[in-house]
MIFI-568289 format. One record per residue: residue in one letter; x, y, z of N, C-alpha, C in turn. Coordinates in steps of 0.02 Angstrom, whole numbers, plus 50000, padded with zeros to 5 digits. Atoms other than C-alpha are relative to their C-alpha. Example, Ala and Ser with C-alpha at 12.3 -4.5 7.8 and 13.67 -1.06 7.14 Angstrom:
a500454994150000506154977550390500455006050000 s499584994149997506844994750357499615005550037 
//
This chain:
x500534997950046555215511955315499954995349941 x500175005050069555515500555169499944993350014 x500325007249983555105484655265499365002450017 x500734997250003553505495655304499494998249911 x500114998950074553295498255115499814993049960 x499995007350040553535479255067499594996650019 x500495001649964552485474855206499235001449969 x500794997750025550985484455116499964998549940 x500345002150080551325478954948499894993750002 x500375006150019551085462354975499344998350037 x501015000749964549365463955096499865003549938 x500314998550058549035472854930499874996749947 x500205007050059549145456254821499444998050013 x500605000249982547455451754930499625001049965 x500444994950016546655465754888499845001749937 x500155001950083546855464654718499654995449960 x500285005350006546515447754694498995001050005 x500744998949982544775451154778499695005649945 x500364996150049544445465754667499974998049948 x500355004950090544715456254514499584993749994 x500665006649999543625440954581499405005449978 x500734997250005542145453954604499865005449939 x500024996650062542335462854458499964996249950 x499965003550047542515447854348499314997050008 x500715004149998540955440454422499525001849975 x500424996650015539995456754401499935000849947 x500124998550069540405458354223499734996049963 x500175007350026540145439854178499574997949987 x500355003449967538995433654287499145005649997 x500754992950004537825449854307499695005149962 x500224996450043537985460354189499365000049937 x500285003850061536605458054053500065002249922 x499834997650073536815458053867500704995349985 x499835002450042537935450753753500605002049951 x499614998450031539655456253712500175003049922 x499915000450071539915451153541499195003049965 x500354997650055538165455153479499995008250018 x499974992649995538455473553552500475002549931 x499344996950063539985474853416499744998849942 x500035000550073539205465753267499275000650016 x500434997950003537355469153299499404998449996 x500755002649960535545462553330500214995049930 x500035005250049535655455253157500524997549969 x499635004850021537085446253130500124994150021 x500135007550021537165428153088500364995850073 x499665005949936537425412553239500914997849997 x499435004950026538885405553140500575007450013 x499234993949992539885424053132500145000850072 x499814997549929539615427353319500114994250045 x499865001749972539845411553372500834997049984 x499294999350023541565411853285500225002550029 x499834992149956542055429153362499964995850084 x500315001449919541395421553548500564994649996 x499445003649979542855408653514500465003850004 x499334996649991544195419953462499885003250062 x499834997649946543975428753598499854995750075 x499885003249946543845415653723499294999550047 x500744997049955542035420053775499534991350004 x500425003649973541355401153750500634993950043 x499605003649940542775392953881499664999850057 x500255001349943542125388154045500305005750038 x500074994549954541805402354181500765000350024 x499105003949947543445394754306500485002449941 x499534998350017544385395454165500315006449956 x499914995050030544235411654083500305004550073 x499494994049948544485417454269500704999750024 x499455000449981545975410554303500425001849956 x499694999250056546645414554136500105010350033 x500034992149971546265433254189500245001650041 x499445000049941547045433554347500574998649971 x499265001850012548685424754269500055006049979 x499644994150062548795438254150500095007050048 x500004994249967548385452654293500855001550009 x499414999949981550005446654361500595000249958 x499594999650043550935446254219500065007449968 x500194991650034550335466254170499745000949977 x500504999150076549205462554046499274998150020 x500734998549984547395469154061499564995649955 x500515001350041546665459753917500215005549936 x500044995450078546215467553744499085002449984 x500674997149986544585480653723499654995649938 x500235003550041543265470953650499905005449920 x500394992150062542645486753541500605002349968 x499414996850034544505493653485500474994749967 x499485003450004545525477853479500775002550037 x499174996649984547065488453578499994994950086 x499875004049945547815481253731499785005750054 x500354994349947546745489653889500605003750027 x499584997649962548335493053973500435007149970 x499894994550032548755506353833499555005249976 x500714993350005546935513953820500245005350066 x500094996749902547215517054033500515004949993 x499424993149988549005526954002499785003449938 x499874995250059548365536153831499495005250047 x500534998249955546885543453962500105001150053 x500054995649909547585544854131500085006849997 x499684992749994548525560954078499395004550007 x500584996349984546925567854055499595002550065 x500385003049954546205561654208500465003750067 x499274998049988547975566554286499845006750036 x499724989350028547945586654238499155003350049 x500654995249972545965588754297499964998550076 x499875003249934546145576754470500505006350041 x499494995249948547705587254538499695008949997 x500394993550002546725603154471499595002750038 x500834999949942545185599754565500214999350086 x499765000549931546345595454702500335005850032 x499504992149983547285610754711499445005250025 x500864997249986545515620054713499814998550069 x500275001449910544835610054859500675000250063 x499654998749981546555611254944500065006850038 x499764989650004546935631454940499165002550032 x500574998549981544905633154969499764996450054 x500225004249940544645620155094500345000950086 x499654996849937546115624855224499825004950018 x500144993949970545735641655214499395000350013 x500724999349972543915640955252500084996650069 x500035005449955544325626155373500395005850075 x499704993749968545705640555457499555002950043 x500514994849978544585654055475499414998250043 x500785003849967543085644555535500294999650084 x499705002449931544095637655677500495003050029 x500194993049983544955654155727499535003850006 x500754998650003543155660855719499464997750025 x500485002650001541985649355797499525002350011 x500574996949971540225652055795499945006749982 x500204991350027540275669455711499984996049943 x500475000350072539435674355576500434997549927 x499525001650070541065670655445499834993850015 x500255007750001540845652055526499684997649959 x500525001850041539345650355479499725000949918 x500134999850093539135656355302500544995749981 x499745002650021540805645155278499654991850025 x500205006449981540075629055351499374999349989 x500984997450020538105634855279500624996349908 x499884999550084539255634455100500394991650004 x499725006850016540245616555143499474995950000 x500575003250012538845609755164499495001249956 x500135000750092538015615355003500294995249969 x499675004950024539555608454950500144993849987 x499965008549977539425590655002499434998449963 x500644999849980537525591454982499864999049895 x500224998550083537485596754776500344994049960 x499585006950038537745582354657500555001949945 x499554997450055539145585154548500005000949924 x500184999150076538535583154383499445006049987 x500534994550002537085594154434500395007050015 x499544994050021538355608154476500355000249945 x499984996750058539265606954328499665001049949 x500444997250069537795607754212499885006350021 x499924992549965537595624754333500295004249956 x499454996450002539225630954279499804999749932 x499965000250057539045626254112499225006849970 x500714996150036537175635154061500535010150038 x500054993249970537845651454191500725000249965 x499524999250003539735651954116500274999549948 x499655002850059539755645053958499565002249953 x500694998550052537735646853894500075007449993 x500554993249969537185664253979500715005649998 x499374992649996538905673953999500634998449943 x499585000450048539855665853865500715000150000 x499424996349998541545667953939500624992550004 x499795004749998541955648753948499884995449971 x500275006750060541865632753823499634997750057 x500495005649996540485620453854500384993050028 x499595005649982541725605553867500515001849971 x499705003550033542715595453794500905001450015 x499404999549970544855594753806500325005649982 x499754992950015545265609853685500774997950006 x499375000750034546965603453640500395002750089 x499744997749933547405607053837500035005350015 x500114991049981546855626153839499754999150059 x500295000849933546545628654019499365002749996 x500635000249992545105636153988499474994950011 x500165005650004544365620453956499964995950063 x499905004449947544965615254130499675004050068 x500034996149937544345630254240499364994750020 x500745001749993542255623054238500294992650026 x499915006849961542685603154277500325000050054 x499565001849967544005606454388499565005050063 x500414996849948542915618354504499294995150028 x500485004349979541355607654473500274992450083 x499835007249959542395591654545500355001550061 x499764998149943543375602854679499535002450029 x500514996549946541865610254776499844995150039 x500115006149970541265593154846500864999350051 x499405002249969543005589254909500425006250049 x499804994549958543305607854964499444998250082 x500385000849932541955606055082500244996350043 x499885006349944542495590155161500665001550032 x499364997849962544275597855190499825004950057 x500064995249946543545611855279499524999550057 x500395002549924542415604455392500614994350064 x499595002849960543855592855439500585004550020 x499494996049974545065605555449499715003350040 x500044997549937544055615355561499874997550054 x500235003149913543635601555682500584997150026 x499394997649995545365598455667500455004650066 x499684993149980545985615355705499695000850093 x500144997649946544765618255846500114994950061 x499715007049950545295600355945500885004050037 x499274998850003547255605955927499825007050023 x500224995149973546735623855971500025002350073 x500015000949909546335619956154500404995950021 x499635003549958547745611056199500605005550025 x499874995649962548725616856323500615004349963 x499404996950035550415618756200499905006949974 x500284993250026549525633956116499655004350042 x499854996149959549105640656258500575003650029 x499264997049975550845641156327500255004449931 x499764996250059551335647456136499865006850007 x500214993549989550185663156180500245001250031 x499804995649925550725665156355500985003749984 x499455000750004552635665756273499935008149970 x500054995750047552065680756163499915001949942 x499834998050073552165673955998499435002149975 x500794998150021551055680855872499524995749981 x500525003550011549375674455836500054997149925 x499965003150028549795669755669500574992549981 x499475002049962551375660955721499694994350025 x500435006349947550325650355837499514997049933 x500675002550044549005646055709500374994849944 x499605000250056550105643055565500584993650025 x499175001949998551845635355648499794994150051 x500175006749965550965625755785499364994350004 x500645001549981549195622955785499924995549910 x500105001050068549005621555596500404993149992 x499635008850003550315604655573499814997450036 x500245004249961549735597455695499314997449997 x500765003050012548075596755656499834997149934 x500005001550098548565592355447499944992050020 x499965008250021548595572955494499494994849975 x500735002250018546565569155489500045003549936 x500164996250077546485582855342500444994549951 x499495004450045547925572755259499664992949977 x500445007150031547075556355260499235002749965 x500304998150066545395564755174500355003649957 x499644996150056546485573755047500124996449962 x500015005850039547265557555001499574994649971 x500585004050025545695547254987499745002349958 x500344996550067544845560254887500484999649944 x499495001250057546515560554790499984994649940 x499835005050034546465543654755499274997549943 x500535000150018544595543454704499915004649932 x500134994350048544895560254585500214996849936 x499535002850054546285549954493499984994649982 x500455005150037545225535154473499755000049962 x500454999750064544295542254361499255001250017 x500784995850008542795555854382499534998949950 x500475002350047541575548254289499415004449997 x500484994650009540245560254318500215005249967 x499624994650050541285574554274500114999649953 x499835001950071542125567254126499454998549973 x500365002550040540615562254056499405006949997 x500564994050012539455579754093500725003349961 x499394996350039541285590054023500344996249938 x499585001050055541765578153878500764999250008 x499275001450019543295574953951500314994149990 x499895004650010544295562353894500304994850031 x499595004649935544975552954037499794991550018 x499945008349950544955536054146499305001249984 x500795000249954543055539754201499674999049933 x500335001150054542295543654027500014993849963 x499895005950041543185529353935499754993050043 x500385003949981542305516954082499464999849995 x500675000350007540725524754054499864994449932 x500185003650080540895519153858500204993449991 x499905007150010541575501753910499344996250009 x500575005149974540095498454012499335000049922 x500345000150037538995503653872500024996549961 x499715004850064539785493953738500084991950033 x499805005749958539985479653859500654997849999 x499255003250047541775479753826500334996850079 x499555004649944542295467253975500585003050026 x499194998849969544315467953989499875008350008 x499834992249971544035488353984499725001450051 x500094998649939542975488454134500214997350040 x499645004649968543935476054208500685003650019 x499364996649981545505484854184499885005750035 x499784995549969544975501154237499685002050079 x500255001649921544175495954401500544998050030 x499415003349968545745486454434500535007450001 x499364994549993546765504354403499905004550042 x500284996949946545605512054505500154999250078 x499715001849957546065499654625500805002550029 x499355001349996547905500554613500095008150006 x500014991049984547775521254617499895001050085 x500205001449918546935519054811500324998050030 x499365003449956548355507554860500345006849991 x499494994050008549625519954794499955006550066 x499884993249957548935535554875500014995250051 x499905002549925548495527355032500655000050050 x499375001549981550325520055036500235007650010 x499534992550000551175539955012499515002450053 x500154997349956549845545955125500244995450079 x499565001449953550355534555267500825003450024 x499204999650008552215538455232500145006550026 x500064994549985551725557055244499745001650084 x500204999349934551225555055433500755002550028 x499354999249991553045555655471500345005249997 x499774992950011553395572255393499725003150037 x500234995349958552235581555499499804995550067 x499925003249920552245570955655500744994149994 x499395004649987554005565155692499954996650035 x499905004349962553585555655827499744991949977 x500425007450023552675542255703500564996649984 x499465002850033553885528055655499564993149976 x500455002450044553515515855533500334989950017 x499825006549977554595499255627499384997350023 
//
């Protein structure tokens, strides 16, 4: 397993590399507007901003600002936010936690709501519970996420009053029920359509037949044999969405005020602050490796026969 492991972190030097070419290009090369006059402002003087555009390295040749950027990836260091002066790599950890607490929230949500719909469905096929659960995942998939939580917010927060509007609230969960539902419904759905096509594949094989013919009970069978066996597809969307939640929900964070990964990219791009969208595309990146890697690893636990030589 840990020549597996070493094996994937370095096809992951690639992959990196490439994401910080196309991210450096896009910001550079494509983006439009004007760094420095975003910070000091339509009307300030040639001579101040083209001062500033040295200190910060902005009139060096293209090649070599990129290679300068890359060295430094590898060395740990994201750069410094044009708009704060702090080093990006200490904006990204003052903000994951945030990002952190609502991601595994929303995951736990689509988790606990997604198996069990996914369950039932596929014990059930084709009846009427089916269908209102696979009529509602598909809502689920279907509704944009910012447009459900403005939902939640006018019906929960405006009209019944029983929940804040946003924002972090010093980590009162309240604060966390509305985002973390908004951003788990999308992801519930997708568990439970895969868990029940899943379920109903593994279902008809002959092992769970023989399981019945033995006597055991029907939850027994569902649960002990049918159910692990069919977690290995669910497992890989669980982890992808995982890795996507803890990238940084930018929609969410930015309709809920929260203060995370996602919001603080929205306000780089706005500000044009380079190294911060730079960095947190690259953490985004390096979050996707991660899960990926533990979800692989996790094949093993529920199928022993996988080996990783």
């Amino acid at each position: 397993m840990l020549t597996y492991i070493i094996r994937r972190s370095i096809m992951a030097v690639p992959i990196l590399i490439g994401v910080a070419t196309i991210t450096f290009l896009l910001t550079f090369v494509f983006v439009p507007g004007d760094p420095v006059r975003m910070i000091m402002g339509q009307h300030a003087d040639e001579a101040t901003i083209d001062s500033i555009r040295d200190e910060m390295g902005l009139n060096r040749p293209l090649s070599v600002q990129y290679f300068d950027f890359v060295l430094k990836i590898f060395k740990g260091d994201l750069g410094r936010s044009y708009k704060t002066r702090r080093p990006v790599i200490e904006s990204i950890a003052e903000r994951f936690p945030a990002t952190l607490r609502l991601g595994l929230s929303a995951m736990a949500v689509a988790i606990v709501v997604g198996i069990t719909a996914g369950i039932v469905s596929a014990v059930k096929p084709y009846s009427v519970v089916d269908g209102i659960f696979m009529s509602l995942a598909l809502l689920g998939i279907s509704i944009p996420v910012f447009y459900l939580g403005l939902l939640l917010i006018v019906v929960f927060a405006v009209n019944l009053n029983i929940l804040p509007v946003g924002g972090f609230g010093g980590g009162d969960i309240r604060y966390l029920i509305l985002p973390a539902i908004a951003l788990g419904t999308a992801q519930a759905a997708r568990i439970a359509r895969m868990t029940r096509s899943s379920m109903m594949e593994v279902i008809r094989m002959d092992y769970i037949r023989t399981a019945r013919s033995k006597g055991l009970s029907e939850k027994t069978v569902i649960f002990k044999h049918a159910l692990r066996n069919a977690l290995i597809p669910v497992i890989t969307v669980i982890g992808t969405q995982l890795g996507y939640l803890l990238g940084g929900t930018v929609l969410t964070e930015t309709t809920f005020s929260w203060p995370g990964v996602g919001r603080m990219a929205v306000d780089a791009v706005q500000s044009r602050d380079f190294p911060m969208i730079q960095g947190t595309v690259l953490f985004m990146a390096i979050i996707f490796i991660v899960i990926n890697l533990v979800v692989d690893l996790s094949y093993g636990w529920f199928d022993p026969r996988i080996r990783y030589e």
